[in-house]
C-alpha positions as a LaTeX table, in Angstrom:
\begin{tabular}{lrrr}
\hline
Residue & $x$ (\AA) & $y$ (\AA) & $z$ (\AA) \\
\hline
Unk1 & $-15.78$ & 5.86 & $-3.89$ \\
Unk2 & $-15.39$ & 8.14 & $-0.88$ \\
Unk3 & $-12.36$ & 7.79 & $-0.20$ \\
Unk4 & $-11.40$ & 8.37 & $-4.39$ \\
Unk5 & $-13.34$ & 11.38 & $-3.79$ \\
Unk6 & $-12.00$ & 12.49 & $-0.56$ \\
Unk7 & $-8.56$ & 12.21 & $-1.44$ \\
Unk8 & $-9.36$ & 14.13 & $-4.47$ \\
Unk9 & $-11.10$ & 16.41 & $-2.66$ \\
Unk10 & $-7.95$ & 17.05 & $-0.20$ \\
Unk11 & $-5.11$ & 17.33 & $-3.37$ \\
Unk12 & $-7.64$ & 20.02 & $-5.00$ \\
Unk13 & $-7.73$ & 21.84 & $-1.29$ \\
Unk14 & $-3.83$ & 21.36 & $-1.66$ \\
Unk15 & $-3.56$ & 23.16 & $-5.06$ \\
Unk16 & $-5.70$ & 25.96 & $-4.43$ \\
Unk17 & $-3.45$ & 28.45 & $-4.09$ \\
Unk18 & $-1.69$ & 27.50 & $-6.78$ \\
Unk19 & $-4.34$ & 27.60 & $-8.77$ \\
Unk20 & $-5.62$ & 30.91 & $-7.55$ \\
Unk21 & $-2.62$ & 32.51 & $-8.83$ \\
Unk22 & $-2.99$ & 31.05 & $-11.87$ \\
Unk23 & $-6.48$ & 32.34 & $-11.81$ \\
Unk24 & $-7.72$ & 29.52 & $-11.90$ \\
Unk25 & $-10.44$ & 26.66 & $-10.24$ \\
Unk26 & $-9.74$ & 23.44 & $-10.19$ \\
Unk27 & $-13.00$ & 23.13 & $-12.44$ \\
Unk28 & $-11.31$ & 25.15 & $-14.71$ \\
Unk29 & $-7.82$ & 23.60 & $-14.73$ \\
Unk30 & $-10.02$ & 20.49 & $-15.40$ \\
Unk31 & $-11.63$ & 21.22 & $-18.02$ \\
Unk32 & $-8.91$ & 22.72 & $-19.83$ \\
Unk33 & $-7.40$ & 19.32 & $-19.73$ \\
Unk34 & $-10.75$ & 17.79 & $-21.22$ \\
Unk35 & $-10.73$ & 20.57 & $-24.14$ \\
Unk36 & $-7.40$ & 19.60 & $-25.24$ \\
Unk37 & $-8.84$ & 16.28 & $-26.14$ \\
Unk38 & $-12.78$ & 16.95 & $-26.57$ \\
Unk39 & $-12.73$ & 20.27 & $-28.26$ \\
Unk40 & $-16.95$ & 20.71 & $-28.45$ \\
Unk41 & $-18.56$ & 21.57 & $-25.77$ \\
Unk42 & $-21.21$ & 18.66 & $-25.63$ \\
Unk43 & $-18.33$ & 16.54 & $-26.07$ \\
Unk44 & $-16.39$ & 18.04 & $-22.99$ \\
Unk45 & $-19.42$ & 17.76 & $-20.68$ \\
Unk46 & $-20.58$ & 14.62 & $-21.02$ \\
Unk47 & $-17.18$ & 13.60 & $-20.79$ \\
Unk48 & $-16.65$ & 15.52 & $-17.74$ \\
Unk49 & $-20.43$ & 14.67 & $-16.37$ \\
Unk50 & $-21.19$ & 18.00 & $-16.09$ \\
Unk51 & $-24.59$ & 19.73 & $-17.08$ \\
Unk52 & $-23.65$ & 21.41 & $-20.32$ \\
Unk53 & $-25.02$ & 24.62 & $-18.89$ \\
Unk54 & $-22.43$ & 24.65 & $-16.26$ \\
Unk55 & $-19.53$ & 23.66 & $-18.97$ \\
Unk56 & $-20.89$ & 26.40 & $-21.34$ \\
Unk57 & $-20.33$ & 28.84 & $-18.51$ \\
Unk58 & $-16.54$ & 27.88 & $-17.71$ \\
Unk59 & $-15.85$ & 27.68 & $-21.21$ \\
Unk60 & $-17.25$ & 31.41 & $-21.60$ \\
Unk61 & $-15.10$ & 32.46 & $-18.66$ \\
Unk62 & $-12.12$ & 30.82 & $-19.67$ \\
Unk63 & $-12.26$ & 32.07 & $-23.40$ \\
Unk64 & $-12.92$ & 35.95 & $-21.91$ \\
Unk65 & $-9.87$ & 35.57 & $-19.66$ \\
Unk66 & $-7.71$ & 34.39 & $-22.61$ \\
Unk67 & $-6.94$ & 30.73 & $-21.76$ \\
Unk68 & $-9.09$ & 29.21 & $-24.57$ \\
Unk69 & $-10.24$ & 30.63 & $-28.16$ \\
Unk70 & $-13.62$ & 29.29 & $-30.20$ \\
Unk71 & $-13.61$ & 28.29 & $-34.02$ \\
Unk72 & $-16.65$ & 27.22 & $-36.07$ \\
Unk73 & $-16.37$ & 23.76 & $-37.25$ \\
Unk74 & $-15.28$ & 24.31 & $-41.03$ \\
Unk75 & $-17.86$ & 21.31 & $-41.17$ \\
Unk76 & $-20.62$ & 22.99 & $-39.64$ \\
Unk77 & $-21.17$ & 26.77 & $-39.42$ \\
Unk78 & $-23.63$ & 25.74 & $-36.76$ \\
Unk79 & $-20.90$ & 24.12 & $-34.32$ \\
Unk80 & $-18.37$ & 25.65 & $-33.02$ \\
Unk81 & $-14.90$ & 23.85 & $-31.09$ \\
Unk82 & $-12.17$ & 25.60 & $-28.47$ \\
Unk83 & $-8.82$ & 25.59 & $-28.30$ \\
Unk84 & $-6.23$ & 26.17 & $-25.99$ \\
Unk85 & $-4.52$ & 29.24 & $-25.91$ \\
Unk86 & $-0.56$ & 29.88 & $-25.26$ \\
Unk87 & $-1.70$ & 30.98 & $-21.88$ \\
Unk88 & $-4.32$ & 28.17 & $-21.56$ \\
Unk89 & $-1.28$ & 25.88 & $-22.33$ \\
Unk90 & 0.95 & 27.11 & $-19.64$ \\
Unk91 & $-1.73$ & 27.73 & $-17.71$ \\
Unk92 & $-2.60$ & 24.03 & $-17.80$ \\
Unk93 & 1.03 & 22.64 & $-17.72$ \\
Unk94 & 1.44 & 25.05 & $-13.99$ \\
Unk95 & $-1.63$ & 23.43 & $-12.84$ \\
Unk96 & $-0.62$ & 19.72 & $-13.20$ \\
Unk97 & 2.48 & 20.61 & $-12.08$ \\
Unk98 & 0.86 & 21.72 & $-9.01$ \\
Unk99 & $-1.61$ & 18.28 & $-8.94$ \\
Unk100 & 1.82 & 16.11 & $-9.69$ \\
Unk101 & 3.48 & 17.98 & $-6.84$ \\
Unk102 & 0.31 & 17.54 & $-4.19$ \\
Unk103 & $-0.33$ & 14.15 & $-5.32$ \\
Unk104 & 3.88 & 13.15 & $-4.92$ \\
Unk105 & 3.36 & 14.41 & $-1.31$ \\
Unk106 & 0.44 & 12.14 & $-0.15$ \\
Unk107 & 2.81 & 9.11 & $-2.20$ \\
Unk108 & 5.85 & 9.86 & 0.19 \\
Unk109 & 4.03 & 8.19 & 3.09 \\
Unk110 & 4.00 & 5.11 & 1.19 \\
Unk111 & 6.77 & 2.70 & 1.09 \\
Unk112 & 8.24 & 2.02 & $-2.81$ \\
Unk113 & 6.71 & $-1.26$ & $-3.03$ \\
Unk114 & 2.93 & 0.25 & $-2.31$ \\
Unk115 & 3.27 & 3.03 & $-4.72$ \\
Unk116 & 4.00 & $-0.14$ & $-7.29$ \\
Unk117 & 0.86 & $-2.14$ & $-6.24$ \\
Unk118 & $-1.20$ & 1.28 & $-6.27$ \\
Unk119 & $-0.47$ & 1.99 & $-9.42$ \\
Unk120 & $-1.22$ & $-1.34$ & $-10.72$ \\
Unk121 & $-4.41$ & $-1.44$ & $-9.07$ \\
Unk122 & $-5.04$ & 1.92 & $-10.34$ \\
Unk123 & $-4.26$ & 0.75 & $-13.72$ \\
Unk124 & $-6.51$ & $-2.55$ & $-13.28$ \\
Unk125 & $-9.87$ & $-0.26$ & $-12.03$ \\
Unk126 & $-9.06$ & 2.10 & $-14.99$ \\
Unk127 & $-9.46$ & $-0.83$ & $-18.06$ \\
Unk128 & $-12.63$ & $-0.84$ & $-20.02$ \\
\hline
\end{tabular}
């Protein structure tokens, strides 16, 4: 798990630029991905394993700098859901871009046929 975490550690450290121009952290670039799919915020931070303090809070800053915009659940009046913005959309597509990019570095010190057997193995860890 270290390692997972290190090199994850050292393609975020890679993209932070990036991201800063984008205005955003990698948190945030994050967690945009996970609202695409898990709209409510309970949702989003247990899928993330976040506290869903913390999640409230980026989801607060990211809808006041325009990257995300909250509904009420037609449902329930109680809930409410977020959605991507435009600029959360491009937003999100610069910052995997810049994680692809980062992440195609670090794989160019591996020969063609280890990329292959990473990916499988990645593929093999990642099945329920």
């Amino acid at each position: 798990m270290g390692r997972i975490w290190r090199l994850q550690r050292a393609l975020r450290e890679e993209m932070e630029e990036g991201l800063e121009v984008l205005d955003l952290s990698g948190l945030e670039a994050w967690l945009l991905r996970v609202v695409d799919t898990h709209p409510y915020p309970s949702d989003a931070a247990r899928h993330m394993g976040l506290p869903p303090p913390t999640v409230s809070h980026m989801l607060r800053r990211l809808e006041e700098k325009n990257f995300l915009e909250r509904s009420l659940d037609n449902k329930d009046l109680r809930r409410f859901s977020f959605r991507l913005t435009e600029k959360g959309r491009n937003a999100l597509r610069q910052a995997e871009a810049l994680m692809e990019a980062a992440l195609r570095r670090r794989l160019a010190r591996l020969k063609p046929e280890e990329i292959a057997h990473l990916l499988e193995l990645l593929g093999r860890l990642e099945e329920a």
